[in-house]
VMD Tcl script that draws the C-alpha trace (Angstrom):
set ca {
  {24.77 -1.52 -8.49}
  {22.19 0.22 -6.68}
  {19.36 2.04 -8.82}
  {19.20 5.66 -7.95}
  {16.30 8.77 -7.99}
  {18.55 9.91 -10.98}
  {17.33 7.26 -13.23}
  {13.79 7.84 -12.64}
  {14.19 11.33 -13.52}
  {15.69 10.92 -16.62}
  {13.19 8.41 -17.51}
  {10.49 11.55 -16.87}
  {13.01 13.73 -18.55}
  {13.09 15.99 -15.44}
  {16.50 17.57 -15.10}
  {17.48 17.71 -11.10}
  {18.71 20.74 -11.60}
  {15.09 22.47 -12.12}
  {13.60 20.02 -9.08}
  {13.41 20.59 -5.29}
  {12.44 17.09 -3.78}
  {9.90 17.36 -0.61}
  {9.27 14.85 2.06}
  {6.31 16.29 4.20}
  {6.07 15.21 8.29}
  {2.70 14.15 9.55}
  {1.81 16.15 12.28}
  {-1.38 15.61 13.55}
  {-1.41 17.40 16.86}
  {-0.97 20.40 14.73}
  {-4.37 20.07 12.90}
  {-1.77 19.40 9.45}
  {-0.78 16.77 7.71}
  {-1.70 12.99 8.90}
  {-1.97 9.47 6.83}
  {-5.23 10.56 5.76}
  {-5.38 13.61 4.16}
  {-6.55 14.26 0.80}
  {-4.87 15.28 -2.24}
  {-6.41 18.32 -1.67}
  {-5.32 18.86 1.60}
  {-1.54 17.65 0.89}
  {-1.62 20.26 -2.24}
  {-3.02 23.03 -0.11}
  {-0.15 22.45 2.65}
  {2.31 22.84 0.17}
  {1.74 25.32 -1.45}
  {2.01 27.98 2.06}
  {5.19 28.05 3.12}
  {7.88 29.96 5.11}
  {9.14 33.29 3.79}
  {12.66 32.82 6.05}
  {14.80 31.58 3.67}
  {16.76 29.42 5.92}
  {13.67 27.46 5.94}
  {12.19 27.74 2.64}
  {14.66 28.66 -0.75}
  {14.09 32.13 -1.49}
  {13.70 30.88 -5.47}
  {12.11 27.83 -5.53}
  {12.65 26.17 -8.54}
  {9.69 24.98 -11.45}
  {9.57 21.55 -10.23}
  {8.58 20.03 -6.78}
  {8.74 16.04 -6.55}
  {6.55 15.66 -2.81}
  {7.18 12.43 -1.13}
  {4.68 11.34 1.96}
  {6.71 10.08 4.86}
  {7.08 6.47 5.60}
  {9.29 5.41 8.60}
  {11.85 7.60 9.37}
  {14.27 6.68 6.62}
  {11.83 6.52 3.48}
  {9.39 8.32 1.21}
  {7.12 7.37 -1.13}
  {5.93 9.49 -4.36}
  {2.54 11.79 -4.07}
  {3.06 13.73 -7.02}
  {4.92 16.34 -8.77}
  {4.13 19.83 -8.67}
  {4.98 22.35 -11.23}
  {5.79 25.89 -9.84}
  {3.41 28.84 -11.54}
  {4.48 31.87 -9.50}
  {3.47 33.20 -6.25}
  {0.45 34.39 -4.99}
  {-0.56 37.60 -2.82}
  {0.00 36.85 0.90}
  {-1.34 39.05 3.82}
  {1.08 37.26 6.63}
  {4.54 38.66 6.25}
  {6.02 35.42 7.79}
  {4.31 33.04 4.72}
  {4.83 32.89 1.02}
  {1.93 31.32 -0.95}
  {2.58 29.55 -4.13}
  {0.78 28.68 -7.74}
  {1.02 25.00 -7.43}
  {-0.45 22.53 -10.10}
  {0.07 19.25 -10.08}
  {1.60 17.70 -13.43}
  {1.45 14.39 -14.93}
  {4.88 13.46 -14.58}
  {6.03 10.46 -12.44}
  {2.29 9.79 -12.80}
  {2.51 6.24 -13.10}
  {4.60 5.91 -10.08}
  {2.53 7.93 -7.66}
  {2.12 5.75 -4.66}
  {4.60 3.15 -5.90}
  {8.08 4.47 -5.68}
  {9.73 4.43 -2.44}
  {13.08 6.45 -2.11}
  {15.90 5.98 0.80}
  {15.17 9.29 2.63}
  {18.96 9.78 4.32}
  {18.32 12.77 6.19}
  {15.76 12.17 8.57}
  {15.70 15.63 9.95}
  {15.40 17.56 6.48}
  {12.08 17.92 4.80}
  {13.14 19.40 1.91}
  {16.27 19.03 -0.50}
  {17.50 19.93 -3.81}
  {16.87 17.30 -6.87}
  {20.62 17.06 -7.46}
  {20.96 16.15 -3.87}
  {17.85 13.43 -4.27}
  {19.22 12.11 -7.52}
  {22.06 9.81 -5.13}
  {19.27 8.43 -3.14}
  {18.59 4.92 -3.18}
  {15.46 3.56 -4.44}
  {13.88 0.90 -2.38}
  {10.78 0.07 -4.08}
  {8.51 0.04 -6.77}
  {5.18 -1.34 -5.52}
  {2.81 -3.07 -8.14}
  {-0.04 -1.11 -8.49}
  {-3.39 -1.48 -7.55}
  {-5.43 -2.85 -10.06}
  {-8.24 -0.73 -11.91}
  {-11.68 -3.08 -12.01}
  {-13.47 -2.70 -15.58}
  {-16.36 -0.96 -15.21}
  {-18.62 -2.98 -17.79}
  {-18.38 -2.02 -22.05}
  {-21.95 0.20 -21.05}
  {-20.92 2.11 -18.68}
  {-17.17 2.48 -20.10}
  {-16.18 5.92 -21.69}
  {-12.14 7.03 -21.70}
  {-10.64 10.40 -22.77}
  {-7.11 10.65 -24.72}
  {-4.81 10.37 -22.10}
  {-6.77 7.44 -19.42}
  {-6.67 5.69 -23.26}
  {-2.55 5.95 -22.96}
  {-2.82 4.58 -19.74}
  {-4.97 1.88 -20.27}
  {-2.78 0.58 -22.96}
  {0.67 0.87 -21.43}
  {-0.20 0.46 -17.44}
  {-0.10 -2.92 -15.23}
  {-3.47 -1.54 -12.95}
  {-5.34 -1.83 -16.22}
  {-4.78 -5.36 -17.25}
  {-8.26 -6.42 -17.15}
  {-9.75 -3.59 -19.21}
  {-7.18 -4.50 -22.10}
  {-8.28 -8.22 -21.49}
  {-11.98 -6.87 -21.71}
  {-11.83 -5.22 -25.33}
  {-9.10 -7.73 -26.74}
  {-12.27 -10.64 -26.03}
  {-14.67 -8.93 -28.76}
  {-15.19 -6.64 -32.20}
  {-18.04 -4.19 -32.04}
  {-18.95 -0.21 -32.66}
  {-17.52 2.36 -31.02}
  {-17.99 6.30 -31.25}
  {-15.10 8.89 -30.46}
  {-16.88 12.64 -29.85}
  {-14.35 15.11 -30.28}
  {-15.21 17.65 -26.90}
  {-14.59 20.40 -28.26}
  {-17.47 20.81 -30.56}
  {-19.54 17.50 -29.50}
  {-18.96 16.09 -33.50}
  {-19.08 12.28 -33.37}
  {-17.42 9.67 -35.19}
  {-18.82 6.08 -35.60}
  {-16.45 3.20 -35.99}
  {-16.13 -0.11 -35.77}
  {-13.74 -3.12 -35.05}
  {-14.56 -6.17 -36.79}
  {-12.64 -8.78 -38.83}
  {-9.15 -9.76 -37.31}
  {-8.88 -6.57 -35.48}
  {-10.20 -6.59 -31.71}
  {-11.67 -3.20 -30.17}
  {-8.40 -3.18 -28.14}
  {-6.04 -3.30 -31.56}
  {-8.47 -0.34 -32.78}
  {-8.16 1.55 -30.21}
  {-4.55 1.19 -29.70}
  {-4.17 2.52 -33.47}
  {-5.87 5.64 -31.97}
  {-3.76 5.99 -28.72}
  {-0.30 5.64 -31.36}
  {-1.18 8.43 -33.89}
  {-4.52 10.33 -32.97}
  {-6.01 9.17 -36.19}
  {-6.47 4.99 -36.51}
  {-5.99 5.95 -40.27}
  {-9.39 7.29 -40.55}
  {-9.00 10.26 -43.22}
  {-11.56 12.21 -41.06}
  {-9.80 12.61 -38.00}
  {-6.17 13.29 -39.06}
  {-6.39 17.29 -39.10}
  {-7.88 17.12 -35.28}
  {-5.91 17.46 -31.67}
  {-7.17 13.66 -30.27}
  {-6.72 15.12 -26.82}
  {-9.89 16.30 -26.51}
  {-11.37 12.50 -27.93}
  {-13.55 10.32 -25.50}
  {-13.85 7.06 -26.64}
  {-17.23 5.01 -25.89}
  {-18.44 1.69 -26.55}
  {-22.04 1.88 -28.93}
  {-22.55 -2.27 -29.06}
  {-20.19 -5.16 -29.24}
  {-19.72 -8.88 -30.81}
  {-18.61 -11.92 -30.48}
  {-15.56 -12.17 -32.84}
  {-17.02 -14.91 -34.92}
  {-20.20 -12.66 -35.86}
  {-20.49 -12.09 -39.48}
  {-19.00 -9.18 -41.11}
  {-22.81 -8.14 -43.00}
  {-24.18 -7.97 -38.91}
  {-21.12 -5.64 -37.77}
  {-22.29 -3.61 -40.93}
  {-25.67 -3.13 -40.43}
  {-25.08 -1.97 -36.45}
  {-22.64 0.28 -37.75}
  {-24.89 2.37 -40.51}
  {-27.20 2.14 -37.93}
  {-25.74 3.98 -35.40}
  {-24.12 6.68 -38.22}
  {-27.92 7.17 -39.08}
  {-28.95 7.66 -35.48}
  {-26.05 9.94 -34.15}
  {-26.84 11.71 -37.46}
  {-22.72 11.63 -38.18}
  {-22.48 11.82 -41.81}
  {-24.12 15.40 -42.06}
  {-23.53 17.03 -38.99}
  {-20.30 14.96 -37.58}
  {-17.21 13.37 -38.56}
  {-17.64 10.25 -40.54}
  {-17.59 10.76 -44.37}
  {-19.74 7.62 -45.63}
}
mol new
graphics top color blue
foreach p $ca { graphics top sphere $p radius 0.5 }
foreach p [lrange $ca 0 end-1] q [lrange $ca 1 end] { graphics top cylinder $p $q radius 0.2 }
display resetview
């Protein structure tokens, strides 16, 4: 049984009905598109486009999956696009569109590769996609750790370093030692200073975070954690004594000043 577009998009929950699925040309003699461009540059093409609407659909739907070209019978993911309206446009024979890009399909940006079956079409409707073949899934490239000094995550790059292949070595990183950590909530710059010590690795504390926003800690349930960046303070070999882990903790509470004027309660 071959696997389909159709059951990638209901693993996004993106209905192909609300999806117009885009495979752009490179066209370099043109001064447009080539192997190179930027995101910027792809994002920026799309979003100007014909106002015949033989060439373009007159309404476009909320969702635009944009494929690069590769060959002539395959496409592999950029990114998806969510539609936010259309913008003011001074050339009668171009429509200009409010184009952000989303999150979803994120993890397969530059990895899936679709069947592309009509060559000679750059553009077709997600129900029409749905039926096309997918040819590959490429591994991803892997992420190098960046060092526990110079490592700082927000909310969602915390998801992804728990769940994605790319980050294999960071999760091998903080599952190899204990050690203090501080969460700031952005917002308002409040800190919070905790600490992994005992049985539980920094990875197994900070996956508690990434599940329900909180770890348990009484001081952070009532807050959105998507606006938490998670740092590193100091860390331990796992057979350091509990007493040591202690002492590095109240001292960083004391010096972050977190008890008064932030988010830890003792």
């Amino acid at each position: 049984m071959t696997l389909t577009a159709s059951a990638i998009f209901a693993s996004a929950g993106l209905d192909p009905t609300d999806a117009m699925v885009i495979r752009h040309a490179y066209v370099r003699e043109r001064g447009n598109l080539h192997p190179d461009s930027t995101d910027a540059e792809i994002l920026e093409y799309t979003r100007v486009q014909s106002s015949n609407p033989r060439i373009f659909p007159a309404a476009p739907p909320p969702y635009w999956v944009v494929f690069r070209p590769e060959g002539g019978d395959r496409a592999r993911l950029w990114a998806v696009l969510r539609y936010n309206g259309e913008e003011a446009c001074a050339d009668p024979s171009r429509r200009v569109f409010n184009l952000e890009v989303i999150d979803l399909l994120d993890d397969l940006r530059d990895r899936l590769v679709i069947g592309w079956r009509s060559p000679r079409t750059w553009w077709i409707w997600g129900t029409t996609a749905a039926v096309y073949p997918i040819v590959e899934i490429a591994d991803s490239q892997p992420i190098r750790f960046p060092g526990f000094d110079a490592l700082t995550l927000d909310y969602p790059q915390l998801q992804a370093v728990l769940r994605e292949h790319r980050y294999a070595a960071w999760r091998t990183a903080l599952s190899s030692v204990i050690g203090i950590y501080l969460i700031t909530d952005t917002r308002d710059g409040r800190h919070y200073v905790g600490k992994a010590d005992g049985a539980e690795n920094l990875l197994q504390r900070w996956a508690a975070y990434a599940t329900n926003g909180h770890g348990g800690n009484v001081e952070l349930r009532s807050l959105d954690p998507t606006t938490f960046r998670l740092s590193v303070l100091r860390v331990f070999d796992p057979a350091t004594p509990t007493l040591e882990i202690n002492a590095a903790e109240g001292h960083f509470k004391h010096a972050l000043d977190s008890r008064r004027h932030g988010l830890n309660r003792n």
